[in-house]
Structure formats: C-alpha cells, structure tokens
N, C-alpha and C positions, 0 to 999 in steps of 0.2 A: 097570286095574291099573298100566298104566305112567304113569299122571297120577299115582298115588300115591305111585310113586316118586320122581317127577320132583319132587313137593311134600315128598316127604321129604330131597332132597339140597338143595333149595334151604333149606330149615329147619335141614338140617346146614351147611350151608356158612359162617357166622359161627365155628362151633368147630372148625376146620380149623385158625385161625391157635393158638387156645389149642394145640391138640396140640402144633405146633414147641415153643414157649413152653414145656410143660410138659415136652417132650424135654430142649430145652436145660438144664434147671432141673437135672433129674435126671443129665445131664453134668456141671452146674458141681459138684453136688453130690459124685457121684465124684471128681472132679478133686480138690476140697478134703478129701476124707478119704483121701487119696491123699498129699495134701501136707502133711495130720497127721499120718498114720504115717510118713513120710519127717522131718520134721522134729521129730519129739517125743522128744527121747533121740536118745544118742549109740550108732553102730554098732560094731562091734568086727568084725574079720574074722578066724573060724574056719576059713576053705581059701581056698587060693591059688595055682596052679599054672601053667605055662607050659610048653606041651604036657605032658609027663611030668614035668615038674621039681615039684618043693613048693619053692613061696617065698614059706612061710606064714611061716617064722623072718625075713623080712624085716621082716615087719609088726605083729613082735614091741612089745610097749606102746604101739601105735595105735589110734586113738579116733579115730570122723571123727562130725563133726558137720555135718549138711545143716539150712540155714538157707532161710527165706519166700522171701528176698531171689536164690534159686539160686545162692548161693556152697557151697562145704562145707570147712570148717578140720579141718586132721588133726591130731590133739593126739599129742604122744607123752609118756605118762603126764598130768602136767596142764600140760603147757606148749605153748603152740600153737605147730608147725611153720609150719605153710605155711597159708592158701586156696586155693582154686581155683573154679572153677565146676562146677554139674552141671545139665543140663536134662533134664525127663523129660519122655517123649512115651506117655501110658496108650495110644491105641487100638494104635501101634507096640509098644508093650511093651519100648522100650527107653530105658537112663540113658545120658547123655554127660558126661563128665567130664573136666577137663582141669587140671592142678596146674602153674603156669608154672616148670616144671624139666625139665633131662632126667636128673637124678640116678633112680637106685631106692630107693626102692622105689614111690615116686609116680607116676614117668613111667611106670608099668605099669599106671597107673590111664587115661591121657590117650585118650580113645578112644568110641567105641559100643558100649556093653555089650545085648546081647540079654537080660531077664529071663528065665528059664526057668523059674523059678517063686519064689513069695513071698508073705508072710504079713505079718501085726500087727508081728511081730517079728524076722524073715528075709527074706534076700534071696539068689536064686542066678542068676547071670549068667554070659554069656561073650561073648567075641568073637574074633575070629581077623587076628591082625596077620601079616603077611606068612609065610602059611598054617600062622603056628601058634597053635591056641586059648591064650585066656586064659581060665581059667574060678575066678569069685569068690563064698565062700560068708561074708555077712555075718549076724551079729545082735545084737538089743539087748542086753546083759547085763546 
C-alpha cells in the first residue's frame, strides 16, 4: 500500500508546478477585472465625510476618472481639473491616492483608503488621518 502511494505522488509530482501556474493565472485574472471595473467609466462621489462633517458639497460636479496607466483625472463637469495617481492593492483591500495639491477638496483624497465594500459599480472606503476617519462613497452614474 505505501509503494502505491509513493508511485502515485511521484506520477503527481510533474503537476505540482501546473497548480502555481494555474493559481497565478486565476490572480492575474482577478487583478484585470479589478482593473476593468476601476477604469471603465467615470466615478462620481455620493458621500463624503470627515469624521461628522458632510463634504460631499465640496465635490459637487466631480467626475474622477481612474486610467490603465494608475493615474486618475478629476474632471469638474467636463473640464479636467487636475491628475493624480492611485494604486490599488486587491489582496489588502485598499486604493492610495494622491492629487499633487494641498487645496480641498482633493487633498482629502491623498492617502490609504481601506475598501469596506464594493461592487461593478460602487465603492465605499475610509481611512483615518490624524485620528479622524475619512469615509467615501463612490459610483458609476
């Protein structure tokens, strides 16, 4: 019984490396529909808060667009404000983003956003700057 074994893992042992192989495939694969939804259409932001405050009227006729390239342009109505960058990290579950300003309503973008949850079409994050949450609720319109 245990030669049968031993002749069955050496016979398995060639498709060891396929497994990695077909792991990673199935990562890249998330990764890129990850990077569809994020970059197919522009976002618009429905909530916006800073601890108790709403400073969702800040972001009044803004349109961000996340581009292949990890840039994202905030358009306000159709005219591009600014770029910035944003990198996203799936297994963390979180967006970083940075708009080279310290004006608002952008520089309240610049930071580690935690996803808390998200969809096709939504996104809800937050993060906590010198211990007061930021929490942002985007989507496609």
């Amino acid at each position: 019984m245990n030669r049968q074994i031993f002749y069955l893992l050496i016979a398995l042992l060639p498709f060891l490396g396929s497994c990695k192989k077909i792991v990673e495939k199935i990562n890249d694969a998330q990764e890129q529909a990850a990077v569809d939804v994020v970059t197919n259409g522009r976002w618009k932001m429905v909530a916006f808060s800073t601890g108790t405050t709403d400073q969702l009227p800040l972001f009044n006729n803004y349109l961000f667009q996340f581009n292949t390239n990890q840039t994202v342009d905030a358009y306000q109505g159709n005219t591009m404000v600014m770029s910035g960058t944003f990198v996203y990290d799936l297994n963390a579950r979180t967006i970083t983003s940075g708009f080279p300003t310290s004006s608002e309503p952008l520089s309240l973008l610049n930071g580690t956003f935690r996803v808390t949850d998200s969809g096709a079409d939504f996104v809800k994050a937050e993060m906590t700057v010198n211990g007061e949450t930021r929490r942002l609720h985007m989507i496609k319109p």
